[in-house]
N, C-alpha and C positions, 0 to 999 in steps of 0.2 A: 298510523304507519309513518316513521321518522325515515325509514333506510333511503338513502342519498347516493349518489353515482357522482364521480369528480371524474374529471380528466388528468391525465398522466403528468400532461404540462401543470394543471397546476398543483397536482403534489408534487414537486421540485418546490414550488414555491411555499408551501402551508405545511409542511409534514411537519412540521413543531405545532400544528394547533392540533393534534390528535391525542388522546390518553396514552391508547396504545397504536401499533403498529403490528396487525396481525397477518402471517405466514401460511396460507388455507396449503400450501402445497408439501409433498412430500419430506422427509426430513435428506433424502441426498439433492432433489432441488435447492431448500433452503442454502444445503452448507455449499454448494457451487456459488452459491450468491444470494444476496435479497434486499429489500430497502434497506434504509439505513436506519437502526434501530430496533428493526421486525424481529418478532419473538414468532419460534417453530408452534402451530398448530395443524399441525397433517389431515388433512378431512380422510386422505388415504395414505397409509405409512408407505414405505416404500417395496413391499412384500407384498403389501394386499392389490398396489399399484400395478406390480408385473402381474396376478391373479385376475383382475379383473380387464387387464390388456389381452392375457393369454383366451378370457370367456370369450371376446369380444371379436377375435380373429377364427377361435377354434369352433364354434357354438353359434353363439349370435348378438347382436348388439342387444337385442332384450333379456337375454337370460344377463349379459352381462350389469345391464345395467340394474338390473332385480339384484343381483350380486354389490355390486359399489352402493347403492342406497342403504342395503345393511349395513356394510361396512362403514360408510358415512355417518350414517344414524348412532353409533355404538361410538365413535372417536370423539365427536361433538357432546356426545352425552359427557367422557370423560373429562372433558377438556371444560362443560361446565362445573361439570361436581368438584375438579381441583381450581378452575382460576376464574369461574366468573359470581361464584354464590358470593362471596364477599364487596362483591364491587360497587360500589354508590351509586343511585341511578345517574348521577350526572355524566359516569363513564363515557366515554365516545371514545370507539375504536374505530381505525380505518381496516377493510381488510381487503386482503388480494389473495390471486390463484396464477396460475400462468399465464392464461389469456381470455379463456372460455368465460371462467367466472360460474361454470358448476361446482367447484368445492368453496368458493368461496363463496356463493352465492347462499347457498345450503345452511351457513355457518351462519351468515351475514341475516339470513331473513329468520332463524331460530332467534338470534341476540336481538332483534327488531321486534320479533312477536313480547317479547318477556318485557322491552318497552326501554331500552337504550339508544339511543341515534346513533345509528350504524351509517358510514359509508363504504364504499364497494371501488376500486379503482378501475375505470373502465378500461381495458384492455390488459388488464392484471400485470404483470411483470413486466411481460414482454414489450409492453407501451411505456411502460418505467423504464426503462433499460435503454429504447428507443430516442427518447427525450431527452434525457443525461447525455446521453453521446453527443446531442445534437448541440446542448447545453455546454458541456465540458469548456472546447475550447473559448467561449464566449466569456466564459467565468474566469478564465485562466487568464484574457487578456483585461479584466479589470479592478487584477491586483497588481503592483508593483515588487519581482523581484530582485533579488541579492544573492549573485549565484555565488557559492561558498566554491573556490579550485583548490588545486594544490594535489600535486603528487601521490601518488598511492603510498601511507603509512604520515602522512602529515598531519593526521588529528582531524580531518572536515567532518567524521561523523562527533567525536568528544566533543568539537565546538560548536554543530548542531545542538547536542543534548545541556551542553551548559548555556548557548541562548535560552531555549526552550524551558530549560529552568529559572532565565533570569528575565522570564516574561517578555521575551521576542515570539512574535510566530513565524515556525519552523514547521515546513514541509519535508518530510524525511522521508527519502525515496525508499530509503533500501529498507528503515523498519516496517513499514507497510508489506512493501515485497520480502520480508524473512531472508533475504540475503545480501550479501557483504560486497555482490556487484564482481564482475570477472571470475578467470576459469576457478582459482581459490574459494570463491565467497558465497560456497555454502556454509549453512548455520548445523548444525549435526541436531538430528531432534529436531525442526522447523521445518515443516512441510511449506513449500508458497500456497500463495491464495492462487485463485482459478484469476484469467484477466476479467472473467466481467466483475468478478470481488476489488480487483485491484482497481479500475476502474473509479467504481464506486465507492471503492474507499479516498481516493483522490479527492474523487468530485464529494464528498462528505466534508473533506478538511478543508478544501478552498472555499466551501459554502458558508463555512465558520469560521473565516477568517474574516478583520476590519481592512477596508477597503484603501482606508488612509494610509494603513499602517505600512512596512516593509512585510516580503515575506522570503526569510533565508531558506535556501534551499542548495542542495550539493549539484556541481557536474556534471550529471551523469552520461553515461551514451544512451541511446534510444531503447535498449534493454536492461533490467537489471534480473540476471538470471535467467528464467522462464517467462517471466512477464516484460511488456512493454511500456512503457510510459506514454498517456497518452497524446498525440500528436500533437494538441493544439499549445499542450502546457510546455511541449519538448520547443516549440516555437517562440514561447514567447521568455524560456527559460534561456534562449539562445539570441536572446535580442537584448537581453537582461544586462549591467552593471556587474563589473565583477569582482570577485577578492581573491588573492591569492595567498594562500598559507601556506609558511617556509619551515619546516624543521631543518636542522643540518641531517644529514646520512647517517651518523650512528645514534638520533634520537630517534627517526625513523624506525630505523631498525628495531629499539628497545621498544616501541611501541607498539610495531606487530608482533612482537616476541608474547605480551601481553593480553592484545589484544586478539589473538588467534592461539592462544594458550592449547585449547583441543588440539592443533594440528602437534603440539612438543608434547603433549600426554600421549597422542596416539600417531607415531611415526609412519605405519603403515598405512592410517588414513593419506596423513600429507603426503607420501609416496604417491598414490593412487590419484591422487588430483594431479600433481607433477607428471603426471603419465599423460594427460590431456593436453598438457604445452608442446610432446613431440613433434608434433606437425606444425608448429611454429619456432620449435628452437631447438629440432635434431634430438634422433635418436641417444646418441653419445652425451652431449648436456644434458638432456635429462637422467641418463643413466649415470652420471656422475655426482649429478644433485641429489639423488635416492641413495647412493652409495655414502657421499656425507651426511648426511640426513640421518640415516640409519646410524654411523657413527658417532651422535650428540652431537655434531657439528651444524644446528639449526639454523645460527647466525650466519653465516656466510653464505649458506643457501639462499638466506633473504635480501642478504645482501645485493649479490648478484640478481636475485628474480628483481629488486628493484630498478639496480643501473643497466641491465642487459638487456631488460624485457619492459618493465611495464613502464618505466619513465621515457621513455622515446616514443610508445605507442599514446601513453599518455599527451605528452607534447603535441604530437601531430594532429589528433582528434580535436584537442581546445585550439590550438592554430586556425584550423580547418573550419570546426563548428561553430566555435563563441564570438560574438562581433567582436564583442568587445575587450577579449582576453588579455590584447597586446596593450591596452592603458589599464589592466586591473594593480587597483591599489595591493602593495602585499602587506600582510599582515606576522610578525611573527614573535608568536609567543617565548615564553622564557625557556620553556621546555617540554616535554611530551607530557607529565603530568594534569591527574584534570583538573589540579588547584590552579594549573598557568593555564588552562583552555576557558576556565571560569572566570579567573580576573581578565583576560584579554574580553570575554565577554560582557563583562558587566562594565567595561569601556566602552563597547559598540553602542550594548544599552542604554546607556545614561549619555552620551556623544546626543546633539539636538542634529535634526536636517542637517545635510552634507558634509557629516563626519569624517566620510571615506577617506577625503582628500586630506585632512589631519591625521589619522592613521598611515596614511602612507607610507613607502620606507621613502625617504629622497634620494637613496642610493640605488633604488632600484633600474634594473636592468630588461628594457622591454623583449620579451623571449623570440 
């Protein structure tokens, strides 16, 4: 008998010494969340799950449970016949369930009879999920960030994606979260993750970052969309160095013309999001905004959502929230294009220790 029991605490810390990372729970559990890496194997799908909840309330806990063994016994069987006949003995998987550790238990001691070293996470997910929370901000205060500012339509996501290509690590709020941040910044076709996925997809990327290193990250406010940024990082993101990136107003503009291209294909989308500014910028503006809009008149619409709305609110928030906004070096590229977001980046790159202050504008003006 090899099968092993760990603690929740220390898978955070070992989950890289496993083969695999197995999923014992349903498949709408899994996609709400799961470790990091874990592959779906359902001891019960999530049909047979309400069938065997419904024996279990209506009947009795032993007809029910005569019922789930079947079904147990039949999923495990599949789930060898496609992914374990091939596996070398030296395999070791870790597996989990939500708490109990009956579906994974079931899975965990079949793969242990046939003679793999199986471990089993003790308190299944729930103890995972427990830990990382506990974890998060601890890990978020023993990196060094570089918070990327700069106006709504200034390039901070382009010059996220051209660090991250020029081998900076870059925490990207919003691609995690599937949206663009503010009332505009859903993605059409992108569903967000649930926050415990968000979450732990955070605490996944900060776990694999170098601790030496810088790690750039955007602005944000305490939400992006539906989900929340979690606390400890929004802390130490607001205690952070910072940069501020300057386009002038009509590269701006050409930028989100671009980069929100869906909203000028589909006018009555962008209409419909504009409907949600009412209650912060009047019936009447927004009904004149929709009416240009509709007209191809897209740019001036953005124009204005820039200078009337979101740069003032913007201002206020980095004022308020960032320590250190009022001394952030600015940064400004040639132009909205991502060939000028890439060479500005691959200056930051190559810049050794305490670049910033070289970058800086010396004209700048503290906000």
């Amino acid at each position: 008998m090899s099968l092993e029991r760990i603690s929740a605490e220390d898978v955070l810390r070992k989950l890289g010494d496993f083969s695999d990372v197995i999923d014992a729970r349903s498949e709408g559990e899994y996609f709400e969340d799961h470790l990091p890496g874990a592959v779906s194997w359902p001891s019960l799908h999530d049909d047979e799950r309400r069938l065997v909840g419904t024996q279990y309330k209506q009947i009795s806990a032993f007809e029910a449970k005569k019922l789930g063994a079947a079904l147990v016994a039949k999923n495990i069987a599949t789930h060898i016949q496609r992914d374990v006949l091939a596996k070398p003995r030296e395999w070791q998987p870790l597996v989990y369930c939500w708490r109990g550790g009956k579906r994974s238990g079931s899975l965990a001691l079949i793969l242990d009879q046939i003679g793999f070293k199986v471990t089993l996470v003790d308190g299944g997910y729930k103890a995972f999920r427990a830990a990382m929370v506990l974890d998060l901000p601890q890990l978020a205060a023993t990196h060094t960030f570089r918070v990327i500012c700069g106006t709504t339509g200034s390039g901070k996501t382009r010059l996220l994606q051209a660090l991250a290509a020029g081998g900076a690590q870059v925490l990207d709020l919003e691609a995690l979260a599937c949206h663009r941040s503010s009332v505009l910044g859903v993605i059409p076709g992108s569903a967000q993750p649930s926050q415990k996925a968000y979450d732990r997809m955070i605490w996944a990327a900060l776990k694999g970052f170098d601790t030496t290193r810088p790690v750039y990250i955007e602005s944000e406010s305490k939400k992006v969309g539906n989900v929340a940024i979690p606390e400890g990082l929004i802390t130490a993101m607001r205690r952070a160095p910072c940069l501020q990136l300057e386009l002038s107003e009509d590269e701006r503009v050409a930028l989100l013309l671009e980069d929100y291209d869906f909203f000028v294909r589909d006018i009555e989308f962008f209409c419909d999001r504009l409907g949600a500014l009412t209650q912060a910028r009047g019936k009447q503006t927004v009904l004149d905004w929709q009416t240009r809009a509709r007209s191809g008149d897209v740019a001036s619409v953005v124009r204005e959502l820039l200078v009337n709305h979101y740069d003032p609110v913007y201002l206020q928030s980095m004022q308020r929230n960032f320590e250190h906004y009022p001394q952030a070096s600015v940064l400004r590229p040639k132009d909205h294009s991502l060939a000028a977001m890439e060479a500005l980046a691959q200056e930051m790159v190559t810049l050794p220790d305490g670049w910033m202050g070289r970058l800086a504008d010396p004209h700048k003006q503290t906000p």
